[in-house]
C-alpha positions in Angstrom: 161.0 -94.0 -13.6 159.7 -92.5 -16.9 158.5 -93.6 -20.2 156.8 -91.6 -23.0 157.1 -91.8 -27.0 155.3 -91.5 -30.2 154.4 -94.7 -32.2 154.7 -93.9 -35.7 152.5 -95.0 -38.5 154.7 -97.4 -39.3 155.4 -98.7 -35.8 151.5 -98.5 -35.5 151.1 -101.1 -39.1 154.0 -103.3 -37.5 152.6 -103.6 -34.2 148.7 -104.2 -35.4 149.1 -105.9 -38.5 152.1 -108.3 -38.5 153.9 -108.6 -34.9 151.2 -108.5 -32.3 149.0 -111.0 -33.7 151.7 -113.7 -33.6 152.9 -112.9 -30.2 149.1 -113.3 -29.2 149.6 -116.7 -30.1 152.8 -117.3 -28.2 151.6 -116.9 -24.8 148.7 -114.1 -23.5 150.9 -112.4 -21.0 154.6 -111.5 -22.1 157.1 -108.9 -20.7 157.5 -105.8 -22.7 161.1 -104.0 -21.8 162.7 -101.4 -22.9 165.8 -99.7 -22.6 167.6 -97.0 -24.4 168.1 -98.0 -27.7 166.0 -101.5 -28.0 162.4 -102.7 -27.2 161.5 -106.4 -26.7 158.3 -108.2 -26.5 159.2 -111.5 -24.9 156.4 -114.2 -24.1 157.1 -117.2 -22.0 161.1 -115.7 -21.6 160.8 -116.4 -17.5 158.4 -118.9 -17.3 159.9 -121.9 -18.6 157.1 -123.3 -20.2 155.9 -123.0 -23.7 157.8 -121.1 -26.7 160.2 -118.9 -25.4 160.1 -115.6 -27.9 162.2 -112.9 -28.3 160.7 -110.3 -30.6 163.6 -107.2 -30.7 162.8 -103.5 -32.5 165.3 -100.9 -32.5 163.6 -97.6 -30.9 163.3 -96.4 -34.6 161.3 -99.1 -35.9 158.7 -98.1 -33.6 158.8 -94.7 -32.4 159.8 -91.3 -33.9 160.5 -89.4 -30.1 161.5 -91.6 -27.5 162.2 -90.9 -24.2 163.1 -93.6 -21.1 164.7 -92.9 -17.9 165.1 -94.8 -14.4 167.5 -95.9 -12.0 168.3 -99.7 -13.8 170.3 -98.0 -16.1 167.4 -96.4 -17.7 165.3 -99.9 -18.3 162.4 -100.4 -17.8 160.1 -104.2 -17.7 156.6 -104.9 -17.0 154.4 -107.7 -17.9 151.7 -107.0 -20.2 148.3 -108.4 -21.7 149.2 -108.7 -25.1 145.9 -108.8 -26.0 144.8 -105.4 -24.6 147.5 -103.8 -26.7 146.2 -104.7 -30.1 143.0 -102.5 -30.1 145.4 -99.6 -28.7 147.4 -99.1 -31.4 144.5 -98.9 -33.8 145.5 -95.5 -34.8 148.1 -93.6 -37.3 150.3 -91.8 -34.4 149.9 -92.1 -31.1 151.7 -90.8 -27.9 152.3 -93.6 -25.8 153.6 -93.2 -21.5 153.8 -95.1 -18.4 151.8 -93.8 -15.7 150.1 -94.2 -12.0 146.2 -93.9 -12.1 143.5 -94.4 -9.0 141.1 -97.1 -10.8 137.4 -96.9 -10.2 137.1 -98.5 -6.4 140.5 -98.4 -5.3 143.0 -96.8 -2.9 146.0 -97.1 -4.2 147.5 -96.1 -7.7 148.4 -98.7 -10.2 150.6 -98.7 -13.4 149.1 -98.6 -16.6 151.1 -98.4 -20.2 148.7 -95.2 -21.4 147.7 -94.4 -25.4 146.8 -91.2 -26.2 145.6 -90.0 -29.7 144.7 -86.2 -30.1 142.5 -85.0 -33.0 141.1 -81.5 -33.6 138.5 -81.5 -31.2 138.9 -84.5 -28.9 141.7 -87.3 -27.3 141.1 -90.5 -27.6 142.8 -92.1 -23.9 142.9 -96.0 -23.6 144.7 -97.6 -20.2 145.7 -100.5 -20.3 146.6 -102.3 -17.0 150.5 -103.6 -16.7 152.0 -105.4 -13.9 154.5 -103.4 -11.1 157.6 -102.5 -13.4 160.5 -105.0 -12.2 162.9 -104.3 -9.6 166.3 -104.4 -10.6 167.0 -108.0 -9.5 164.5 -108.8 -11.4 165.4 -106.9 -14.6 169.0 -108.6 -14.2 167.4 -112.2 -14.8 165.2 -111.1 -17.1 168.4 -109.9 -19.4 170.4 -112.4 -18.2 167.3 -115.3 -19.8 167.2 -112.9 -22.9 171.3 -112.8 -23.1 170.9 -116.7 -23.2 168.3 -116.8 -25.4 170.0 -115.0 -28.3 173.2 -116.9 -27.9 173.5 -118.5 -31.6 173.4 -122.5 -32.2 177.2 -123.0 -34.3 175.1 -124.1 -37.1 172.0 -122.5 -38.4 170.4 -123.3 -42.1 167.6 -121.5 -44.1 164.3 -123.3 -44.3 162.9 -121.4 -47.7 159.7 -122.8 -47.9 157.8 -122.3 -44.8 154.9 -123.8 -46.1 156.1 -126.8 -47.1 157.1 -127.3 -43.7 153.9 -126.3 -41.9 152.1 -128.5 -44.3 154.3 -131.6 -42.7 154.1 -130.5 -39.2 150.0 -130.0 -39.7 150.6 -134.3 -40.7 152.6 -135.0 -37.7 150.1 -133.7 -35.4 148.1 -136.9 -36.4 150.9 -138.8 -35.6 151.8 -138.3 -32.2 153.2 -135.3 -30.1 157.4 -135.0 -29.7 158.9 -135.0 -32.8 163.0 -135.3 -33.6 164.4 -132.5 -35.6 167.9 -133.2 -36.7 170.1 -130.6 -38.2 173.3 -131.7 -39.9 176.7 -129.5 -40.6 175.9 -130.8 -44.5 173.3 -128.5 -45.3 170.3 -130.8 -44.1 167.3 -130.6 -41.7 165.7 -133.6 -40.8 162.6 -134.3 -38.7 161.0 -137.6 -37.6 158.0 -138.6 -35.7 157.2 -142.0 -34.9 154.9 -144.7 -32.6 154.6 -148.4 -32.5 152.7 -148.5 -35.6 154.1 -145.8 -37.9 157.4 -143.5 -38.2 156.7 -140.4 -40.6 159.9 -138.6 -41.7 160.9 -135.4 -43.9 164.0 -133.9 -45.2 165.1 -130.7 -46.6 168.8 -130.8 -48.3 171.1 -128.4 -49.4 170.6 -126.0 -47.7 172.2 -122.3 -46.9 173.8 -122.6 -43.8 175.3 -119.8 -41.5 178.5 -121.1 -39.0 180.2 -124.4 -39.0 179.2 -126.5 -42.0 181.1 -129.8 -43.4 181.0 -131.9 -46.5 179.4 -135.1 -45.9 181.1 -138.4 -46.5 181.1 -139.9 -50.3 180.0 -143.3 -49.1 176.5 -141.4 -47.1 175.1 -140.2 -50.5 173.0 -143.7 -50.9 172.2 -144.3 -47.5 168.5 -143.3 -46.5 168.1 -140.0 -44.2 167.6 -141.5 -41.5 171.0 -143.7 -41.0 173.1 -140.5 -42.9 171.0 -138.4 -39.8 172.3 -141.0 -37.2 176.3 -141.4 -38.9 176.2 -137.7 -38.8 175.3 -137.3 -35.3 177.8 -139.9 -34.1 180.8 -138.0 -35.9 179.4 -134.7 -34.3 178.5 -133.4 -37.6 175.1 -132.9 -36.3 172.6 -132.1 -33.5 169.4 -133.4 -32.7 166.8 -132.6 -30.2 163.1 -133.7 -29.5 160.5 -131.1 -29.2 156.7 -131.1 -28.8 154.8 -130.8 -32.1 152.0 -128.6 -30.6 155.3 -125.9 -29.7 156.9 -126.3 -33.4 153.4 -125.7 -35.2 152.9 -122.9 -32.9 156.6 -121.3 -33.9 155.4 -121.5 -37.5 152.5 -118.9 -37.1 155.4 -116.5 -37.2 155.0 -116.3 -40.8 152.2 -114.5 -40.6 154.3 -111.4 -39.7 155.7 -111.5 -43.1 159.3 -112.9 -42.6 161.8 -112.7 -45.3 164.0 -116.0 -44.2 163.8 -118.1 -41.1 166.8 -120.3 -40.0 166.7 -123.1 -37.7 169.5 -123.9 -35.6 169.7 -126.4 -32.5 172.1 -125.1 -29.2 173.4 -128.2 -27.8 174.2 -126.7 -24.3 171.0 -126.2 -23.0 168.9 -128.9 -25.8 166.4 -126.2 -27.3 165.6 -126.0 -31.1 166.3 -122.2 -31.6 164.2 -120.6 -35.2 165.3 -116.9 -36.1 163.4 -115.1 -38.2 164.7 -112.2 -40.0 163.1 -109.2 -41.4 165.0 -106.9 -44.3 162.2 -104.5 -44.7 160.6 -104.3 -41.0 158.0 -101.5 -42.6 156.5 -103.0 -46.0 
């Protein structure tokens, strides 16, 4: 099992500045693997609990030599300290490999994910702990979770203005803590949160949807969103799930990594409120 490449400066910025901050937030340990073409960060992926996040670079994003070889069809997973890995990359290119070290007071050799950045007269080496790379059953349900995970809801639509949103979400976290997001075939995203004493709603319309999409019904255009939300979910012109507020605010920090759009879709099978976020210019 081998692993060595060069971070560029670029991979360097996107890693430091934008992406690892925001998986930092997701969950503190996440598995990093990588196979020949593809790297994913993916916090929370096995666990079950919290966001599940799937953040995907092609190899050229990142690196400008890459080089990966084992016996799982040259992949390679490992859980990680996110953390640990943001003062690491603090540098324009660095040589980054997975390797066996003796730590200080110990017998037996442990993997570390190493950093290496040579200057004229010195090399500046940080190690950085990582669990036992997965065996290959183990690598199987880890790509058979992330196969699942990017399976596409059949209706996605484009929430423009993050802000907006995050602005109602930071109100619903006086309110209570499961809210109802609703997304409709006619271009709409509803979301309601409510207790014995108060119900606090929002809704985004028109909308740019990607998959199915429908025209909604002449006689819904007076009606208030709430009873159009409900008549569309009983003609199966919509999906609704309930989610915890504290995981939805948490999804939003995303947009601190500089997203260009973000599309929200719900997959009925499994009842999860799936957000992709999509970046045109990874680098800028």
């Amino acid at each position: 099992m081998k692993f060595k490449a060069f971070l560029t400066e670029n991979g360097v910025n996107l890693l430091e500045k934008r992406f690892l901050p925001v998986l930092d937030k997701m969950g503190k340990v996440c598995h990093l693997f990588l196979t020949r073409e593809k790297a994913y960060f993916l916090p929370n992926l096995l666990s079950g609990e919290g966001i599940q996040c799937v953040a995907q670079f092609h190899k050229e994003t990142l690196f400008g030599d890459y080089r990966i070889s084992s016996q799982i069809e040259d992949c390679i997973a490992f859980a990680i300290d996110i953390s640990l890995l943001q003062p690491g990359s603090a540098a324009n290119c660095l040589q980054i490999k997975l390797v066996k070290k003796l730590p200080p007071n110990c017998t037996q050799a442990m993997p570390f994910l190493t950093f290496e950045t040579k200057g004229y007269k010195s090399a500046v080496i940080q190690d950085v702990p990582i669990s036992k790379p997965l065996s290959r059953a183990q690598v199987l349900e880890l790509q058979t979770a992330l196969d699942m995970a990017q399976d596409l809801p059949p209706t996605l639509v484009q929430v423009p203005d993050l802000n907006q949103l995050q602005n109602f979400v930071d109100w619903m976290k006086h309110v209570g803590d499961l809210v109802n997001v609703s997304i409709c075939k006619y271009r709409d995203l509803h979301l309601q949160i409510s207790t014995t004493l108060i119900t606090l709603g929002a809704e985004f319309r028109k909308l740019l949807v990607i998959g199915e999409k429908a025209v909604a019904p002449s006689e819904d255009r007076n009606l208030s969103a709430q009873t159009r939300s409900e008549r569309a979910i009983s003609r199966g012109d919509a999906q609704s799930v309930q989610v915890s507020v504290k995981h939805f605010s948490k999804s939003l920090q995303c947009h601190l990594a500089k997203l260009d759009c973000a599309f929200y879709g719900i997959a009925p099978q499994v009842a999860c409120l799936t957000v992709i976020f999509q970046f045109f210019i990874p680098g800028k």
